[in-house]
N, C-alpha and C positions, 0 to 999 in steps of 0.2 A: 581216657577219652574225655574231654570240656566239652561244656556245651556253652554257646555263644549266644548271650540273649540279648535282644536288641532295647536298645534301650529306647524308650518311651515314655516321657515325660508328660507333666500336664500343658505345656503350649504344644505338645504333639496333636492332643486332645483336641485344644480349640482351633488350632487351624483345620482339622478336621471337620469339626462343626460349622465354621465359617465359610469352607469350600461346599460343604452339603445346604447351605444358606443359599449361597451366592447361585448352584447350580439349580438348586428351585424356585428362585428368582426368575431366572435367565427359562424353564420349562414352562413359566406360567404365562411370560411375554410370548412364548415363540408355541404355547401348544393349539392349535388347530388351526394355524396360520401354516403358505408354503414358507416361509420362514427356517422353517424346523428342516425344510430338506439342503439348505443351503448350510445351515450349521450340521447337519452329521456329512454333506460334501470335505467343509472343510476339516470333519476330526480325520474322516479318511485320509483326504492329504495330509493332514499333520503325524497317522501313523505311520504311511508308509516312511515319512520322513525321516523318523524316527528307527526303524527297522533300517533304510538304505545308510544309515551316521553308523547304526550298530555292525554292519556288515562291512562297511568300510568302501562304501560305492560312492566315492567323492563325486563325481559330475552329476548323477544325478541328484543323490543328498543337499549338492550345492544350487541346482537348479527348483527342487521345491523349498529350498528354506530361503532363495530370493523371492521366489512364488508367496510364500507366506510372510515375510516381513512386508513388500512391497504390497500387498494385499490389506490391512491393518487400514488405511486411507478411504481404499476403496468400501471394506467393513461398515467405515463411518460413517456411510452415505447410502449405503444401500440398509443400516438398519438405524436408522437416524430418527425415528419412530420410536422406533421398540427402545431406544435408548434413553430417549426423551421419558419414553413414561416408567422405564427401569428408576431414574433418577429424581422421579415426581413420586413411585411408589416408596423409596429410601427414605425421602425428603418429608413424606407427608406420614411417616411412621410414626405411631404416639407408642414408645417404650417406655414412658412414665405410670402409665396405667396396667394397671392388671391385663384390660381386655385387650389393649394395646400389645401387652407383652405376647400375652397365649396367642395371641391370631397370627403372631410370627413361626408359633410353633405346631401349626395347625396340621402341617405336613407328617410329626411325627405320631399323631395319632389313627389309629387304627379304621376309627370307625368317628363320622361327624354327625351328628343333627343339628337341623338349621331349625332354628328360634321363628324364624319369621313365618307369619300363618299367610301360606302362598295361597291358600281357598280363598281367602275375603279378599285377598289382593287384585287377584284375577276374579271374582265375583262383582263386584267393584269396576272391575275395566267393561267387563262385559254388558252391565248395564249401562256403562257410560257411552259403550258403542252405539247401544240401539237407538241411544237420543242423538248421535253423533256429536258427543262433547269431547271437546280436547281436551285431552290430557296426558304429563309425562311424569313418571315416576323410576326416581332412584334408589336402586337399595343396594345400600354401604354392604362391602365385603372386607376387605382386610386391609384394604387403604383407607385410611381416614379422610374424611370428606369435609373437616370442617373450615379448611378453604374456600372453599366452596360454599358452605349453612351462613359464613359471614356476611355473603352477599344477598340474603334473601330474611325472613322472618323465623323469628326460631320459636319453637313451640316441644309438647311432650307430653303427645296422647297416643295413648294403644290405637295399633291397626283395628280400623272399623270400617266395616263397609259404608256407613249412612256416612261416616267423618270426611272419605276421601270423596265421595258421591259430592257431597256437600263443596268439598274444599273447591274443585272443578265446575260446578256450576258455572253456569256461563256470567251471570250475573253477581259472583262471589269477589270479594277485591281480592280473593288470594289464588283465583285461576291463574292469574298470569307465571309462567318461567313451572319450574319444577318441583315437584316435592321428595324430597328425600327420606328413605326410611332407614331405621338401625335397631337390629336388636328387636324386630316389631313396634316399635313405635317411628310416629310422624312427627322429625325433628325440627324438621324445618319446613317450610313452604315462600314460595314466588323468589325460586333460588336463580340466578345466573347462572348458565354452564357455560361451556367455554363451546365452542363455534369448530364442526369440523373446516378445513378448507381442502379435504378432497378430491381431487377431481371425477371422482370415479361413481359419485352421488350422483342418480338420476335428477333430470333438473325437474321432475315432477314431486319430488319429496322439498317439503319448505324450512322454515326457520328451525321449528319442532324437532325435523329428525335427524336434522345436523347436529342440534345441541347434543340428543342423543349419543349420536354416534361419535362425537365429540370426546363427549366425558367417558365414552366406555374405550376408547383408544389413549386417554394417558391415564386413568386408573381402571381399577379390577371390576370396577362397579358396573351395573348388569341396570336394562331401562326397560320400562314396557311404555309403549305409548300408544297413546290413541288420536287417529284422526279424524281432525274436524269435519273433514268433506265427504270421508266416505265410511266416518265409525271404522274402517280396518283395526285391527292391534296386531300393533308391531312388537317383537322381541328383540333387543339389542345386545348383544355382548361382545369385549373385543373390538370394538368399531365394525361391526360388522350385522348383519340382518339374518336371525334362527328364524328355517323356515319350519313352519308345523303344519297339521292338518287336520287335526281336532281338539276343542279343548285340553282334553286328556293327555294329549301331546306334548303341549305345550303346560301342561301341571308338571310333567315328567321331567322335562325339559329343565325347567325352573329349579328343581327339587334338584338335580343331579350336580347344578351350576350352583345351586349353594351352600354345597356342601363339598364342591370339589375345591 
């Protein structure tokens, strides 16, 4: 009796690696979004598709694999978004650098801690509320942001509470536009983001939390801001608004998004 072993090669390996790349990709764009229910709608159709070709049920076999090609069009328009910043997160990857490298491989580890001290951060927001000063703040996760650092003043001091208190003043030349963090440190400040056009934005939120919502819709990067009018702090990630209900919440909150 032989035994037939399959043979597996090292490009068996990497395509392997590049399909568990590509698929955690595509769970980071589409995880807490309804998104996510449209793509396991369509792995369903593409099973059974798949099952009805193996059983040899042509009419129907042939009626979801028109379903599914002719669908591929329609795909492009309904995640044209999420595609957009699929190709802005690829685009803006630094694989030249170390930190670069490992923050692509961040998924195979077990267990993360985040560098950034989220106490001073939110310490910081929260006396900025009571004065009701504006302010919006970036912090870099695994898309490189220095698209973005170009456009504004670049700097390279540790997170500090007096330093961002400071920077946000209202009377500061460097309140204006954003500050970005990485790593715990404040890399930049009075950065440009780029401008949601949403339509689904209350028209009572202004310039500030579109930028927000902006920059957290084509990269991974996560916003706290503060408003002018009414000292609120907003939490941003995803293009979208984490609701919380006590500080402590929202420390939670923070801590679990930076490290996932």
């Amino acid at each position: 009796m032989s035994l037939d072993f399959i043979d597996f090669s090292f490009l068996d390996v990497l395509d392997i690696i590049l399909v568990a790349i590509l698929l955690y990709y595509i769970y980071k764009l589409l995880k807490g979004t309804v998104a996510i229910n449209i793509v396991i709608g369509i792995a369903l159709i593409f099973l059974i598709w798949k099952i009805t070709q193996a059983l040899h049920m042509e009419m129907l076999s042939g009626i979801l694999g028109y379903l599914l090609s002719g669908g591929v069009i329609a795909l492009i328009i309904v995640f044209q978004q999420e595609i957009r910043k699929f190709l802005l997160m690829i685009g803006t990857t630094n694989f030249s650098t170390k930190r670069g490298f490992l923050n692509q491989l961040k998924f195979l580890q077990s267990e993360i801690n985040s560098e950034i001290d989220i106490e001073t951060i939110l310490k910081a927001c929260f006396n900025l509320s009571k004065t009701k000063t504006g302010a919006l703040i970036v912090i870099e996760k695994t898309n490189n942001l220095d698209f973005l650092i170009n456009t504004g003043d670049k700097m390279n001091a540790l997170v500090n509470e007096a330093i961002l208190e400071s920077i946000f003043y209202k009377n500061s030349p460097l309140h204006d536009g954003a500050t970005v963090i990485r790593d715990n440190y404040i890399i930049a400040t009075r950065v440009i983001l780029p401008v949601s056009d949403s339509t689904k934005i209350p028209s009572r939120f202004g310039l500030r939390h579109r930028a927000a919502i902006g920059v957290t819709e084509k990269t991974d990067a996560i916003c706290l801001l503060v408003s002018e009018e009414t000292g609120e702090i907003s939490y941003i990630n995803n293009g979208e608004f984490v609701l919380y209900k006590t500080p402590e919440e929202l420390f939670k909150k923070l801590q679990k998004d930076l490290t996932a």
